[in-house]
Backbone as a printed PyTorch tensor [residue, N CA C, xyz], in Angstrom:
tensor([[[163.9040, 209.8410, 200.2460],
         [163.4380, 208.4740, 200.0480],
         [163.8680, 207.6300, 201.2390]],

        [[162.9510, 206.8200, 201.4600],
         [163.2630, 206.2400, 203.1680],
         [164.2060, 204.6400, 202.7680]],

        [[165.2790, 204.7730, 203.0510],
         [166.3420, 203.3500, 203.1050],
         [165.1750, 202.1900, 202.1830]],

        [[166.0430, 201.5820, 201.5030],
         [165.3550, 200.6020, 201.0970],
         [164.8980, 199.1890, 202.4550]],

        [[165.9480, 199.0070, 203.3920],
         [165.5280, 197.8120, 204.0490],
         [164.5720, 198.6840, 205.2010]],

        [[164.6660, 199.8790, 205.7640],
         [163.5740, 200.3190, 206.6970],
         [162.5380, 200.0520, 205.8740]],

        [[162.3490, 200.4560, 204.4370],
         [160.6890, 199.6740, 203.7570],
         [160.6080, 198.6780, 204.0870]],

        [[161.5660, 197.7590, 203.5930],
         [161.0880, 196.4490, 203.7320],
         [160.8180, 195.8170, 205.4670]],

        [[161.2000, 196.2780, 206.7600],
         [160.7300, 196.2510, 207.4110],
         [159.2490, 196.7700, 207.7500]],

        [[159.1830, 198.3010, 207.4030],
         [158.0840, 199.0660, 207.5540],
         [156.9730, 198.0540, 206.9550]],

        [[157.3180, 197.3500, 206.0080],
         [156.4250, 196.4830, 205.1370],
         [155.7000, 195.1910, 205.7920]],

        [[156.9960, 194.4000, 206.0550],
         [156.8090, 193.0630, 206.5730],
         [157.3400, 193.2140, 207.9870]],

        [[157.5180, 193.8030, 208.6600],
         [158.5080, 193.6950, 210.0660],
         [159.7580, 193.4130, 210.4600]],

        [[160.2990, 192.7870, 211.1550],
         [161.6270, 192.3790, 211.2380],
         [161.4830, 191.4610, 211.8370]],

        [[162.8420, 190.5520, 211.5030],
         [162.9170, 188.8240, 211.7050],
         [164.7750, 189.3320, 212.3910]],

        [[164.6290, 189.5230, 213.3950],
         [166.0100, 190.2940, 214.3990],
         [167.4720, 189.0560, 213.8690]],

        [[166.3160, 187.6580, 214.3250],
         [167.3790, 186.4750, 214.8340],
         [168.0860, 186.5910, 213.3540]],

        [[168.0070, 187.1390, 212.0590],
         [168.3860, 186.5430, 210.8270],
         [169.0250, 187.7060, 209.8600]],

        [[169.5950, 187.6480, 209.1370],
         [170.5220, 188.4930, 207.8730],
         [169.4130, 188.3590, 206.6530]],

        [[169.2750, 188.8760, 206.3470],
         [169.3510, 189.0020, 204.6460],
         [169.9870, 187.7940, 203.7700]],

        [[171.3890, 187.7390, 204.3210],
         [172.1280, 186.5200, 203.3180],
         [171.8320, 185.2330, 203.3390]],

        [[171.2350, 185.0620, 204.5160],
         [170.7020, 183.5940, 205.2430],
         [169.1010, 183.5210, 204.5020]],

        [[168.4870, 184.5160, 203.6400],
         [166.6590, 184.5470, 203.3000],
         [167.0360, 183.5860, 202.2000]],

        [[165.8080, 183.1400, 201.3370],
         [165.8030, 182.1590, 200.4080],
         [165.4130, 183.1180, 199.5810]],

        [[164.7670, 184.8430, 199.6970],
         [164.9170, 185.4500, 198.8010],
         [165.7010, 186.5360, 198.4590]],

        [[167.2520, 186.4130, 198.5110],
         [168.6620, 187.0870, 198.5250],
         [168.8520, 186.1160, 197.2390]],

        [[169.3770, 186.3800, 196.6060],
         [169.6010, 186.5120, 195.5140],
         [171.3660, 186.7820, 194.8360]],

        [[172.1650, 186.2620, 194.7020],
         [173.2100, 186.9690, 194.1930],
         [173.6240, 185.8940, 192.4310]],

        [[174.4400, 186.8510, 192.2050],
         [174.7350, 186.4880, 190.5240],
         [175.7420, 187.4150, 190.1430]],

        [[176.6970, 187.0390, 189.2780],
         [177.5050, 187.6600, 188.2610],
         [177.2080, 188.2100, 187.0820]],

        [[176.9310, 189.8160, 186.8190],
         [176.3060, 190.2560, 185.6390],
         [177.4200, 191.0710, 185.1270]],

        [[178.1050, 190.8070, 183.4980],
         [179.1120, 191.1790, 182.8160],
         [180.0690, 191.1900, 184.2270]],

        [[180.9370, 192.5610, 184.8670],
         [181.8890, 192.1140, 185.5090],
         [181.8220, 192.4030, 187.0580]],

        [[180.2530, 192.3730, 187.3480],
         [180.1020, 192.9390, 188.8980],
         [179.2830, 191.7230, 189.2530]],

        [[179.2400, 191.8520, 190.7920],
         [178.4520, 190.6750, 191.4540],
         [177.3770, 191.2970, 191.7510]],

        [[176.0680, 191.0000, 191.1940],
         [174.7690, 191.7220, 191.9140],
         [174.4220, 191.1250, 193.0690]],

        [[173.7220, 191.4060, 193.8420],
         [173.1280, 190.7430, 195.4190],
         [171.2390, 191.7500, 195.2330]],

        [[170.6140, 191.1720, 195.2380],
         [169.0370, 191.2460, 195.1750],
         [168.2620, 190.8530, 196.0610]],

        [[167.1810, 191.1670, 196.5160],
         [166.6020, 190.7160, 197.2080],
         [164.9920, 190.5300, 196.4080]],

        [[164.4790, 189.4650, 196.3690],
         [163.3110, 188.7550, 194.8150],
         [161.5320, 189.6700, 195.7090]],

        [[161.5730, 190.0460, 196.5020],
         [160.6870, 190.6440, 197.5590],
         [160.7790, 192.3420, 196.9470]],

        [[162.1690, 192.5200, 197.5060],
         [161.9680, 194.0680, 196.9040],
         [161.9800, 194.4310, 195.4140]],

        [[162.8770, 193.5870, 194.8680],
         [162.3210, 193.8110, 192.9150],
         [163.9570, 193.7020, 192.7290]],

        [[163.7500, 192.7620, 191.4840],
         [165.0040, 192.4590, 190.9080],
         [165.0960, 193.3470, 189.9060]],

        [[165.9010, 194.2620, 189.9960],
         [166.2640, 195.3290, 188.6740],
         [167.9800, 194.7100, 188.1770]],

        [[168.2840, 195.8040, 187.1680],
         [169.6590, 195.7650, 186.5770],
         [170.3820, 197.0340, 187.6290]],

        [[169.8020, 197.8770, 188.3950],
         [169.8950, 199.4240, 188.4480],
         [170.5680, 198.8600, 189.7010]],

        [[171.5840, 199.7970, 190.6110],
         [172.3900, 199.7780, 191.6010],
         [171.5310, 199.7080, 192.7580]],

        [[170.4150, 200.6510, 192.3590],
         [169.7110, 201.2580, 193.6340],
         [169.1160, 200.1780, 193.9120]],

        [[168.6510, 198.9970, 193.6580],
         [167.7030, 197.6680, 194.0340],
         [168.7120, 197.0520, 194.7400]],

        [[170.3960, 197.5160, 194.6930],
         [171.4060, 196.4520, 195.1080],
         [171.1810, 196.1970, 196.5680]],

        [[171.3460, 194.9320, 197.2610],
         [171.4970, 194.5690, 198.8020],
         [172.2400, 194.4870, 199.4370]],

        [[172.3840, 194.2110, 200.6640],
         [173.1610, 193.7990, 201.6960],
         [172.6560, 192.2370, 202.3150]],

        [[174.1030, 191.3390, 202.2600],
         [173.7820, 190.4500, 202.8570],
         [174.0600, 190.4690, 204.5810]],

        [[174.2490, 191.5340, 205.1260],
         [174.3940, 191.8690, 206.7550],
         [173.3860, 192.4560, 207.1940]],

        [[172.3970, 192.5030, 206.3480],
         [170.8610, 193.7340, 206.8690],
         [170.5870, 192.5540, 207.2410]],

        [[169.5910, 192.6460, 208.8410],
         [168.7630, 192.5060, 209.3760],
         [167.4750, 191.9150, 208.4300]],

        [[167.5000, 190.8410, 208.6760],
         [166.1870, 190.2260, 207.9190],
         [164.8700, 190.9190, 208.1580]],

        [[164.1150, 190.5150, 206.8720],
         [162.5280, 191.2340, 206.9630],
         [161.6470, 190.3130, 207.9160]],

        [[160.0700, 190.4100, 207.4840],
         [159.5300, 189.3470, 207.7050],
         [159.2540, 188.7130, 206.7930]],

        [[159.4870, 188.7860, 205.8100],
         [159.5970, 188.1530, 204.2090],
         [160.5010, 186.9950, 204.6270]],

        [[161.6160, 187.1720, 205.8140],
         [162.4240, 185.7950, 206.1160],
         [162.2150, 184.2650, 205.5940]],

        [[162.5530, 184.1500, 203.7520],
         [162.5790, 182.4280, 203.8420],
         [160.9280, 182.0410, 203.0850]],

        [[159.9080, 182.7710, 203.1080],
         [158.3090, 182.8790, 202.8620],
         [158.6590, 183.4380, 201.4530]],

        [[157.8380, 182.8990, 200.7740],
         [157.5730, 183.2270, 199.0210],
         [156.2710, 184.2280, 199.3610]],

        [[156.4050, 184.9700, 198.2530],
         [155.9330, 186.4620, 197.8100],
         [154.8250, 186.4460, 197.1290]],

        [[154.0700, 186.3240, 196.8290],
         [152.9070, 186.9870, 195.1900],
         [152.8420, 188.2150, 195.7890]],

        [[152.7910, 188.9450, 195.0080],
         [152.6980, 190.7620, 195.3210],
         [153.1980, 191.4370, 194.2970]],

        [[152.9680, 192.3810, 194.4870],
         [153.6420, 194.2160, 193.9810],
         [155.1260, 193.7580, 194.5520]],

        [[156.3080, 194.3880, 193.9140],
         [157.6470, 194.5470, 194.4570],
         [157.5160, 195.8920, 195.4590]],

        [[158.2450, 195.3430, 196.6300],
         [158.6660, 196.6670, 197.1850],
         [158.6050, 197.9230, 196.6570]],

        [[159.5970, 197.5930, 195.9340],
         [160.0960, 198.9790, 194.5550],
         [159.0930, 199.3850, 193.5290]],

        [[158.1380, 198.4710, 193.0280],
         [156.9790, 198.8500, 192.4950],
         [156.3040, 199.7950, 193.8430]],

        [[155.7770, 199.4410, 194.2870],
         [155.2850, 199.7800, 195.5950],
         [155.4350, 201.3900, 195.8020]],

        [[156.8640, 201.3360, 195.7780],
         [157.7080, 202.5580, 196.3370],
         [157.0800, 203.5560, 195.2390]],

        [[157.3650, 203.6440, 194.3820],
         [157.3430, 204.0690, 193.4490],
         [155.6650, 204.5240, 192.4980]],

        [[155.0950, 203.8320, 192.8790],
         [153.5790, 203.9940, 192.4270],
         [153.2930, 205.4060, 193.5410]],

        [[153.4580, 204.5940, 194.8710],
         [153.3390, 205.7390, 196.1710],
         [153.6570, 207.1830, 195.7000]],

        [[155.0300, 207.1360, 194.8880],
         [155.0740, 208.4780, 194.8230],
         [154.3520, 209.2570, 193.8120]],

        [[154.1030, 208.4400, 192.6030],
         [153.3990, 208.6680, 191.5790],
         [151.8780, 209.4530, 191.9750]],

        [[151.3590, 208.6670, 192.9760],
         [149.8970, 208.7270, 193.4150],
         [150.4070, 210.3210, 194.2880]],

        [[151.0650, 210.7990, 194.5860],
         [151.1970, 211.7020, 196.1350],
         [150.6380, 213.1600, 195.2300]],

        [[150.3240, 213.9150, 195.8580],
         [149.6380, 214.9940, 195.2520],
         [151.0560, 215.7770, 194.7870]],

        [[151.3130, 217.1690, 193.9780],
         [152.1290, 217.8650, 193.4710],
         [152.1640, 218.7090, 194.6350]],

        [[153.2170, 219.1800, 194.6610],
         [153.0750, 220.8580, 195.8170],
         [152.5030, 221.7240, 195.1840]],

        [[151.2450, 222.4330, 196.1110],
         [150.3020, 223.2000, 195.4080],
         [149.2980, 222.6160, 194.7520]],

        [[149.2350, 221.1800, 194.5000],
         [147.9060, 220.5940, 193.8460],
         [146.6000, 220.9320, 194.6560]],

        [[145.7310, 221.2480, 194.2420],
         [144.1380, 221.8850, 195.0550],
         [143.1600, 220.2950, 194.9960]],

        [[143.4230, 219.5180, 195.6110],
         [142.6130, 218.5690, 196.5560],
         [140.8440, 219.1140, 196.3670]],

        [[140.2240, 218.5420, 195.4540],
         [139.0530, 219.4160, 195.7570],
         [138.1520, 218.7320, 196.5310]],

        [[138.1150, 217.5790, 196.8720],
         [137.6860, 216.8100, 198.2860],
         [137.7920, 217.6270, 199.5690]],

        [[138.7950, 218.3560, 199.5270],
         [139.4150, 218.8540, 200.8270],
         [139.0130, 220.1850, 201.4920]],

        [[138.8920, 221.3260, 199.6140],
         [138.9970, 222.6930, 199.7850],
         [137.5450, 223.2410, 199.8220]],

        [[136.9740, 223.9290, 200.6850],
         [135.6830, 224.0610, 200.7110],
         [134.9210, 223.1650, 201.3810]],

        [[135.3150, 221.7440, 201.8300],
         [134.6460, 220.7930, 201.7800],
         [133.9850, 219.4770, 201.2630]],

        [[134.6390, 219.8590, 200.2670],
         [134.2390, 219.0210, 199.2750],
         [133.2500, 219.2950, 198.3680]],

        [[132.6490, 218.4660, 197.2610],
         [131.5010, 218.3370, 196.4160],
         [130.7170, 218.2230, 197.0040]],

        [[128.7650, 219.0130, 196.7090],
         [127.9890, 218.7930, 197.3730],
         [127.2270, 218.4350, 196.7330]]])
C-alpha cells in the first residue's frame, strides 16, 4: 500500500512551502485517552491507519475545502475494482467480444 501522504500528493500535488499542521484541514482532538491528528481530505476514521503527521509536507489540498470521495475511500474502492490474480479479463483474452 503506497504511504498515505505520497497519495495525497500523488492526488493533489505538493504545497513544499507548508506542513500539514499549518492546513485548515488537519484536524486534531482528544478521543477517550489518545490525541487523534486527521487530516478532513484523506477521511476522518476512528482507525490508527487514517492517523497524521503534523511535519508532512503539505498537499495541494493546502487550506482549500474538499467536496469529493475521501482519499481513503478512494484508496480503497481502487483496490476493490483491481482484477484478482488469475482473473480472465475477457476484453483482453482473444481480443475481446465480437
Amino acid at each position: 500500500m503506497i504511504r498515505k501522504i505520497s497519495r495525497m500528493h500523488a492526488l493533489f500535488g505538493v504545497e513544499p512551502c507548508h506542513k500539514c499542521g499549518e492546513c485548515s484541514n488537519f484536524v486534531s482532538g482528544r478521543y477517550m485517552s489518545r490525541i487523534l491528528r486527521k487530516c478532513k481530505v484523506y477521511g476522518l476514521t476512528h482507525s490508527q491507519a487514517s492517523d497524521w503527521a503534523k511535519s508532512w509536507m503539505a498537499c495541494g489540498m493546502f487550506n482549500r475545502e474538499y467536496i469529493g470521495r475521501n482519499a481513503i475511500e478512494l484508496e480503497t474502492r481502487k483496490a476493490a475494482d483491481a482484477p484478482l490474480e488469475g482473473q480472465i479479463d475477457l476484453f483482453h483474452v482473444g481480443g475481446g467480444i465480437k
